[in-house]
Steps between C-alpha positions, in 0.01 A plus 500: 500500500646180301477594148659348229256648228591792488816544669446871702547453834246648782629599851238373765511412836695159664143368589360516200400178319700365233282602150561385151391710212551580101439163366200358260328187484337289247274259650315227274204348622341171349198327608602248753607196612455230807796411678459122445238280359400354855177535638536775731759665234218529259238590708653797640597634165125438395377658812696853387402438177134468497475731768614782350165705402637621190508117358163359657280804492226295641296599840711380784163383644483251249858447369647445874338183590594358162873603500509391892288181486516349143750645248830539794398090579473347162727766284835468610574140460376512167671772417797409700525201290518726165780682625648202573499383160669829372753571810823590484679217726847639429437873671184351728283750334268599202597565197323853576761556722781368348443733191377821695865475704649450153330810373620708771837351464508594132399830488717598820830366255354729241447795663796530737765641322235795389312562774784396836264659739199270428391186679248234333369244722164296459167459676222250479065625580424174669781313657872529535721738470219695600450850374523686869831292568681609171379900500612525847842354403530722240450818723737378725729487279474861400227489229304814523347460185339167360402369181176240567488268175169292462622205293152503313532701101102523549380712814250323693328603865541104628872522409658889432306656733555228733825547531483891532276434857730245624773797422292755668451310793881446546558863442218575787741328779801697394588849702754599164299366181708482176365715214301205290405436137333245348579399177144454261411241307669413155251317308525704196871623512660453163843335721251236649347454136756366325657327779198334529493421118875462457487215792166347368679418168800385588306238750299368204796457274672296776135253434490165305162628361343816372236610757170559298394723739612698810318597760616795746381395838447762769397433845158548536311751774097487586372666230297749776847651538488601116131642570652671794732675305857355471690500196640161540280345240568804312851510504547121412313538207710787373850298526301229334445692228844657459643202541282342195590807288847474570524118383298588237292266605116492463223454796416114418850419498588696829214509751474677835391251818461533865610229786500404834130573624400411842177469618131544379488793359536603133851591434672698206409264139590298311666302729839324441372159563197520318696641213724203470259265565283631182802527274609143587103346408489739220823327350773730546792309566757736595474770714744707704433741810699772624413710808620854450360624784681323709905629574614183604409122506282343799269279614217657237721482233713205582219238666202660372584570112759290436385153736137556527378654167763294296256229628185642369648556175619147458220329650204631311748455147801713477852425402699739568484725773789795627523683821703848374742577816437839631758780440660433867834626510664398136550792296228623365324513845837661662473771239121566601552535881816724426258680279293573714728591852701736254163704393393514806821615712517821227570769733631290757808399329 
């Protein structure tokens, strides 16, 4: 048996395949990303996407001939397009990637001299590196024990629990499964609070203006999946909150929104666009958004907050209009992630 963690030897027979063992990974998982902003790039990463039943929770009887015949023919040039306008030429990538790998990077340098006999690497749900490629490089590499990190501080079943089945399913094709934890959701950790804060303030101060209001914008989910019982709506609302009382802020000044609906149906309200739209005709004429539930920058918070709904703003009478970057991997949002791995490896390490 190859073991460098820990270091007792075992006498076994000549045949006997070579086995790693005693090690820990740390695996953080993000969203997702296409591969390029090409047609076919874009429609297989929407085809994984939207066909994951935890997202579209529609009857395949009547979601299937959409996704197959309308939305996977029209969607991904459009959207291919967006990405295009936020890509990050020098790596060939998104900037979803570019920070997830930075992430990883990070808190690997962090952690090393403490913990020798752990290994972080990172995963994306939809796309590459895919989840099933990464776990099984971390058990061959002697990890018999593995941290899963959701990079979403609010639990949600279209994104946490996501993740946890694509996990699963990896785990089902493996004859020796590592030992596996999943680290839960942060939204109302006191680390994550004032990171949140702390970061929020010094990204105003670095303004020409003073925002008159802020807006926290979430991304949205059908509002059925609140009926149904998940706490995402829930959960938003509650770092919302902290995050007003910790600014000492009141609720017209910060403001809880929801983005990024697709479809027909009614989604999580008030919605993002609306929002801004309203506060530009109503004569507000500065107005900042961050997106705290979001661990690092991408197309929703990159194209969609800081292109699309800069537009609205200006367009129907606004002046001054901020996209707040995301915690990513300064700081502040190291600190969080590190937060989090730490609390969650107790007992491990």
């Amino acid at each position: 048996m190859n073991a460098s963690f820990p270091s007792n030897a075992v006498h076994l027979p000549a045949d006997h395949p070579p086995v790693k063992v005693g090690r820990i990974g740390v695996l953080l998982v993000n969203l997702g990303t296409p591969d390029g902003t090409d047609y076919w790039s874009m429609r297989r990463y929407l085809k994984e996407f939207l066909s994951d039943r935890r997202v579209i929770e529609t009857p395949r009887v009547i979601w299937w001939p959409l996704l197959n015949g309308i939305i996977l023919t029209t969607r991904p040039g459009r959207k291919g397009r967006d990405y295009a306008s936020i890509w990050n030429r020098e790596r060939d990538e998104s900037p979803l990637k570019t920070i997830t790998r930075s992430q990883s990077e990070k808190l690997a340098a962090s952690v090393a001299s403490a913990a020798p006999q752990l290994m972080v690497d990172w995963a994306m749900r939809y796309g590459n590196p895919s989840m099933a490629s990464r776990l099984d490089a971390l058990q061959k590499a002697g990890c018999d024990r593995i941290l899963l990190v959701p990079l979403y501080p609010q639990y949600a079943a279209a994104t946490s629990a996501t993740v946890c089945d694509k996990a699963f399913d990896a785990l089902k094709a493996m004859r020796w499964q590592p030992a596996l934890r999943v680290a839960p959701a942060w939204a109302d950790d006191p680390v994550y609070i004032e990171a949140a804060t702390t970061s929020l303030k010094q990204e105003i101060a670095k303004l020409a203006f003073e925002p008159d209001i802020v807006l926290a914008s979430f991304h949205g989910v059908p509002k059925s999946y609140l009926l149904k019982g998940d706490p995402y709506h829930c959960q938003c609302h509650k770092t919302a909150r902290l995050m007003r009382e910790a600014l000492g802020w009141d609720e017209k000044r910060f403001r809880i929104t929801f983005q990024s609906r697709f479809g027909p149906t009614e989604w999580l309200q008030p919605y993002t666009d609306k929002t801004v739209e309203a506060l530009a005709k109503e004569g507000v004429k500065n107005l900042a958004v961050c997106m705290p539930g979001f661990t690092a920058d991408c197309l929703e918070t990159l194209e969609e907050i800081a292109v699309e709904n800069a537009e609205i703003f200006h367009h129907n009478g606004g002046a001054n209009f901020a996209a707040i970057p995301c915690l990513n991997d300064s700081e502040e949002g190291m600190r969080v992630i590190e937060h989090v791995v730490r609390r969650e490896l107790m007992g491990w390490i």
